[in-house]
C-alpha positions in Angstrom: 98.9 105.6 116.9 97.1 105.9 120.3 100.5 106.7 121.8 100.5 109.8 119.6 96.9 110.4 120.4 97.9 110.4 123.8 100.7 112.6 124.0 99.2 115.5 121.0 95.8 115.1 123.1 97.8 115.9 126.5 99.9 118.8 125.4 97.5 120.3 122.3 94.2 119.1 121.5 92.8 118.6 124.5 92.9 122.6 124.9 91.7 122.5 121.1 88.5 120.6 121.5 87.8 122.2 124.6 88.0 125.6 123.5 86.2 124.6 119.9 83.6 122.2 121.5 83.6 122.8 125.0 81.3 120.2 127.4 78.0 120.6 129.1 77.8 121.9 132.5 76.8 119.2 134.7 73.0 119.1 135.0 73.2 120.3 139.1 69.7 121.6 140.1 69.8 124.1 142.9 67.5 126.2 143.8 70.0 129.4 143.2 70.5 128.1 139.7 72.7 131.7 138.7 75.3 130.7 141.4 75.0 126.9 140.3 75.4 127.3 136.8 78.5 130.0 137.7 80.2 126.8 139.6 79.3 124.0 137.5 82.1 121.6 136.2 82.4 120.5 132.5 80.3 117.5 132.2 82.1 114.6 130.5 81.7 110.3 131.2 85.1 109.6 129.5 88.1 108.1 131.8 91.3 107.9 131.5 93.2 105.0 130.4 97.1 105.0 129.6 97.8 104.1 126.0 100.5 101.5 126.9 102.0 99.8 129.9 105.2 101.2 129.1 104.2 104.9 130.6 101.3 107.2 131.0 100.5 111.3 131.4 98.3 112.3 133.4 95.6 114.6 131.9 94.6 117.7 132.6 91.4 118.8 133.1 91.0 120.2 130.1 91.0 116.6 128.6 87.4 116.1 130.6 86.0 120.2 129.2 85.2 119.1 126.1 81.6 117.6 124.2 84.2 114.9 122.5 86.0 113.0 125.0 89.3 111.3 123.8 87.4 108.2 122.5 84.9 110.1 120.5 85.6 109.1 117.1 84.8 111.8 114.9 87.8 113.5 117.2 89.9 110.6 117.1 89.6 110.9 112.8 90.3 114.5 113.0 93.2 114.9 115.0 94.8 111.9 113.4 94.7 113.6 110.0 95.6 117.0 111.8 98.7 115.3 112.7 99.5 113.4 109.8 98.9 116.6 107.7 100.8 119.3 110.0 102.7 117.2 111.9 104.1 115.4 108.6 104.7 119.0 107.3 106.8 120.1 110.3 109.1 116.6 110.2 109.4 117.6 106.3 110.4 120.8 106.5 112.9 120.4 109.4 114.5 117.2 108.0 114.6 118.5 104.6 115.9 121.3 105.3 118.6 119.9 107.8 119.7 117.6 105.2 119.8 119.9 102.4 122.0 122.1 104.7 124.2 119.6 105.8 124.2 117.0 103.6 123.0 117.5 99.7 125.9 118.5 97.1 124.7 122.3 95.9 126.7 121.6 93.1 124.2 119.5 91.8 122.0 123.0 91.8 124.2 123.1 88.6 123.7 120.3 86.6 122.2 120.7 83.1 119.1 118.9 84.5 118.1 121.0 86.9 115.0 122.7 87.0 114.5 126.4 86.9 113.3 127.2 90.5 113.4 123.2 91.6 113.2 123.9 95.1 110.4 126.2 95.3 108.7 123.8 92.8 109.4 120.9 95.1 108.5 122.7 98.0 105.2 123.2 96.5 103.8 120.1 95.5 104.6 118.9 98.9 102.7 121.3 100.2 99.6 120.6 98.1 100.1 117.0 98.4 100.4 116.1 101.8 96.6 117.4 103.1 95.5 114.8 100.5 97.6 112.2 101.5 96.7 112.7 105.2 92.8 112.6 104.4 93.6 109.7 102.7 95.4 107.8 105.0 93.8 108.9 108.3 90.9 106.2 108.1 93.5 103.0 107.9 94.9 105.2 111.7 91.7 105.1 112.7 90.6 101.9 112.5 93.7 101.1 114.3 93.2 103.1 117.3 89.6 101.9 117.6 91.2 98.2 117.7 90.8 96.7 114.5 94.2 95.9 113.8 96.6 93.3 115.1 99.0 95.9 117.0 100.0 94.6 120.9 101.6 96.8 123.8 104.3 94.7 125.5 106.0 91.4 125.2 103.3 89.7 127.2 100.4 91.0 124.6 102.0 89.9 121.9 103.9 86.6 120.0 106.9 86.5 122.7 109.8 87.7 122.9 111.5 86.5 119.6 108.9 88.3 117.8 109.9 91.3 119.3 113.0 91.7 117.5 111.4 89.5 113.8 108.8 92.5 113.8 111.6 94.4 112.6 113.0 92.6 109.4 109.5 91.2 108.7 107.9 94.8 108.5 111.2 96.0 106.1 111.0 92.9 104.1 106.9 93.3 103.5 107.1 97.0 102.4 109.8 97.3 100.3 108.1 94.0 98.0 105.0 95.9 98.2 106.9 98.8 97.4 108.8 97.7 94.5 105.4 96.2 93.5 103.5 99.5 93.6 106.4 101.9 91.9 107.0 99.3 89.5 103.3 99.8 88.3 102.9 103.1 88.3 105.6 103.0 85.7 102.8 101.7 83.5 102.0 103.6 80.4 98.5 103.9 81.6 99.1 105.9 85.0 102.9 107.3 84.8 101.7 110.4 83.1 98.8 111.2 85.4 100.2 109.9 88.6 104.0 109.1 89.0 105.3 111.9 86.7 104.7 114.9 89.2 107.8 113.2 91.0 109.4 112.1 88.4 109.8 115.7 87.2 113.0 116.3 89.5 115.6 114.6 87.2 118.2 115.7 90.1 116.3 115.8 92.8 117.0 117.4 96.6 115.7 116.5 99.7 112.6 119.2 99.2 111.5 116.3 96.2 111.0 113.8 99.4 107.0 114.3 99.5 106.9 116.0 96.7 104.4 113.4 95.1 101.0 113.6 93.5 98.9 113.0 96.8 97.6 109.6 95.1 100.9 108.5 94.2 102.1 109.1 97.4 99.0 107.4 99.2 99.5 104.5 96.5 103.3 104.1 98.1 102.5 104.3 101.6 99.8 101.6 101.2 102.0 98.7 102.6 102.7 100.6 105.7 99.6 101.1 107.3 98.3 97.8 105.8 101.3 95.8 107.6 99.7 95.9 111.0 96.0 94.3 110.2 97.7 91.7 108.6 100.8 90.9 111.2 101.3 91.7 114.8 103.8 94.4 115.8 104.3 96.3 118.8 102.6 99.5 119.1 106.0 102.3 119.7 108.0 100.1 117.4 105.0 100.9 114.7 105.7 104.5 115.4 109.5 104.4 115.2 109.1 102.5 111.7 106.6 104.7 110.6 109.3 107.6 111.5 112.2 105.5 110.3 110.1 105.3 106.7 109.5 109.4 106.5 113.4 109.8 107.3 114.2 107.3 105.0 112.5 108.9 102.3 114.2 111.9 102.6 118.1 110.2 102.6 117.8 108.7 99.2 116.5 112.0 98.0 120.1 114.1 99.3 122.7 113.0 96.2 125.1 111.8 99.3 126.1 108.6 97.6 127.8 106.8 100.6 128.6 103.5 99.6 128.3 101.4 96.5 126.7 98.9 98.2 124.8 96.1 96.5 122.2 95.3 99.0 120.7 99.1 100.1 119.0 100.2 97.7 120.6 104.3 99.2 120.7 107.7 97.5 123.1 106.6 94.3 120.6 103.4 93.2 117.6 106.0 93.8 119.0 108.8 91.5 119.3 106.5 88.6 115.3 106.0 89.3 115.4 109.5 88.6 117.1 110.0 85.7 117.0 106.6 84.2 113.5 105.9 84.7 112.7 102.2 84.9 115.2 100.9 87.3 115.8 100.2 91.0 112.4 100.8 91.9 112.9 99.1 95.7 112.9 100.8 98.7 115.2 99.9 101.2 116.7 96.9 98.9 118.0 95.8 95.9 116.7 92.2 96.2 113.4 92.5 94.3 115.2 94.6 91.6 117.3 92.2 91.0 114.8 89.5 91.0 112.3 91.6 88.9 115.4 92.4 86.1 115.3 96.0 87.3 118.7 96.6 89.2 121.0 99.1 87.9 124.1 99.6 90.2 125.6 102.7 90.0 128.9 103.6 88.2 131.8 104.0 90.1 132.4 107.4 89.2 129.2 108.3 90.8 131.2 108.2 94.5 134.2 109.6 93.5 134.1 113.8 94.2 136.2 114.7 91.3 133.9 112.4 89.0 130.6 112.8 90.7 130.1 116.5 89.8 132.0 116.4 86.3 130.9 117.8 83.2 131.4 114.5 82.1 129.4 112.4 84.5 126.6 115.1 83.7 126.3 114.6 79.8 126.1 110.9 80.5 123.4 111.4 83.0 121.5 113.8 81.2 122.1 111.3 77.8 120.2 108.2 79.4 118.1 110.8 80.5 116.8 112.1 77.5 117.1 109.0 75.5 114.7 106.9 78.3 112.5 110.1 78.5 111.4 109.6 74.6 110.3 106.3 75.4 108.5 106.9 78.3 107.0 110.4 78.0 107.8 111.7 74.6 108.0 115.3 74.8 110.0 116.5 77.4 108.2 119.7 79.1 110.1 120.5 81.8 112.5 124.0 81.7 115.8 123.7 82.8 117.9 126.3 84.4 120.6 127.2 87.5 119.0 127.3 90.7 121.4 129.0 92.3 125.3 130.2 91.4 126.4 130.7 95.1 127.7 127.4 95.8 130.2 128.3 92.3 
């Protein structure tokens, strides 16, 4: 994450904190002080040193005008959770909504299990979530950028050059046990009500229901990301693409675009039965600890055939093992249904 700290410092915050917090003038001592003081530069000790080998930006001097330098940490803390929270907001609302465009079925804004205003609903636990999440997770960023964890900058930092490419599978493998682990328990009588049922509350979700967590649930999930890098090395921009590659991936098996009935990915079709089935296919990316775990419920057929998909009877079924599970597992069901939207009709 110093890479991002570079590159938000360079084009945002360094303008921030300097306007916020601006420096000391340096202590000159002339004996026409006015003139002195009118001329004085922004004090400041800090240096700059590129985040990585790889490239670096040159600051401007606006990086040196402010009373926290790039390394101060109370800064470091803050912008990291500035951009996790707004930052995370932004990638949300533009993938979301580019997926929801371009990809999600709106005939599913029909289906007997929709929610009476889902979206807006959706929209707005994600909203009240995510600053929770961020303060949460900022202090596992942190202690990565001040160099407690195990992340390397280039080939020559790090393992060698197999490791390069085994950070990859190792990191996917790792989070989607930990995962499965996680989801599985928060499926437990004792903590689905108060944590996991906020999401579970889109029976057919969109891509809007992506982040739309309660913020501890969420934080619970994203756990094995940020705790993969103290405990194995990985290279510092292929952290951030993962980290990116997790937040996209999030949103794709929230779109209804069932794309394959493969057995392996664990894609959109396996993660809707989570939704309206309840206890299955509680993996990620995979099926494998599903399977192992007695979990794995590979969708029907019918479920990536058009005609079928979106048929009335495809829906009663749905909505069936819906309601039947939802006794078990809830009881009452509280939520109120309704059409969406009749435009896509």
């Amino acid at each position: 994450m110093d890479v991002i700290l570079e590159v938000t410092d360079t084009f945002m915050f360094d303008y921030m904190y300097a306007w916020v917090l601006p420096a000391t003038p340096a202590p000159y001592d002339f004996p026409d002080k006015v003139h002195a003081n009118a001329s004085a530069q922004a004090f400041s000790s800090w240096q700059y040193t590129p985040s990585t080998k790889l490239f670096s930006i040159e600051p401007s001097q606006a990086a040196y005008a402010s009373a926290w330098s790039r390394d101060n940490v109370y800064r470091q803390g803050l912008s990291l959770f500035l951009i996790l929270w707004l930052f995370g907001l932004l990638v949300y609302y533009v993938f979301a909504t580019l997926s929801y465009i371009f990809v999600f079925d709106k005939k599913t804004l029909s289906h007997p299990k929709f929610l009476k205003n889902q979206i807006y609903l959706e929209i707005k636990q994600t909203n009240q979530a995510l600053p929770v999440m961020a303060f949460l997770t900022f202090p596992a960023l942190l202690l990565e950028v001040r160099g407690y964890s195990k992340v390397y900058d280039t080939t020559a930092d790090g393992p060698g050059l197999w490791y390069d490419f085994f950070q990859f599978p190792l990191f996917l493998v790792f989070t989607d046990l930990f995962i499965y682990l996680i989801h599985r328990g928060l499926h437990h009588p004792l903590v689905y009500k108060t944590l996991h049922k906020p999401h579970h509350k889109w029976i057919m979700p969109t891509p809007f229901a992506s982040h739309a967590f309660h913020p501890l649930d969420g934080f619970a999930q994203s756990v094995p990301y940020h705790v993969f890098p103290f405990l194995f090395p990985v290279q510092k921009l292929a952290l951030v693409g993962m980290f990116v590659f997790v937040n996209f991936w999030t949103i794709m098996i929230h779109d209804g675009e069932y794309v394959a009935n493969n057995p392996i990915i664990n894609g959109a079709a396996c993660h809707s039965i989570h939704h309206f089935a309840f206890n299955y296919n509680y993996g990620q990316y995979t099926t494998l600890w599903d399977r192992l775990g007695g979990s794995y419920r590979r969708p029907e057929e019918e479920m990536f055939k058009k005609n079928s998909k979106m048929s009335k009877k495809q829906w009663e079924k749905q909505s069936k093992i819906m309601e039947d599970t939802l006794k078990e597992v809830e009881g009452e069901d509280d939520r109120e249904y309704g059409d969406e939207t009749k435009k896509s009709q």
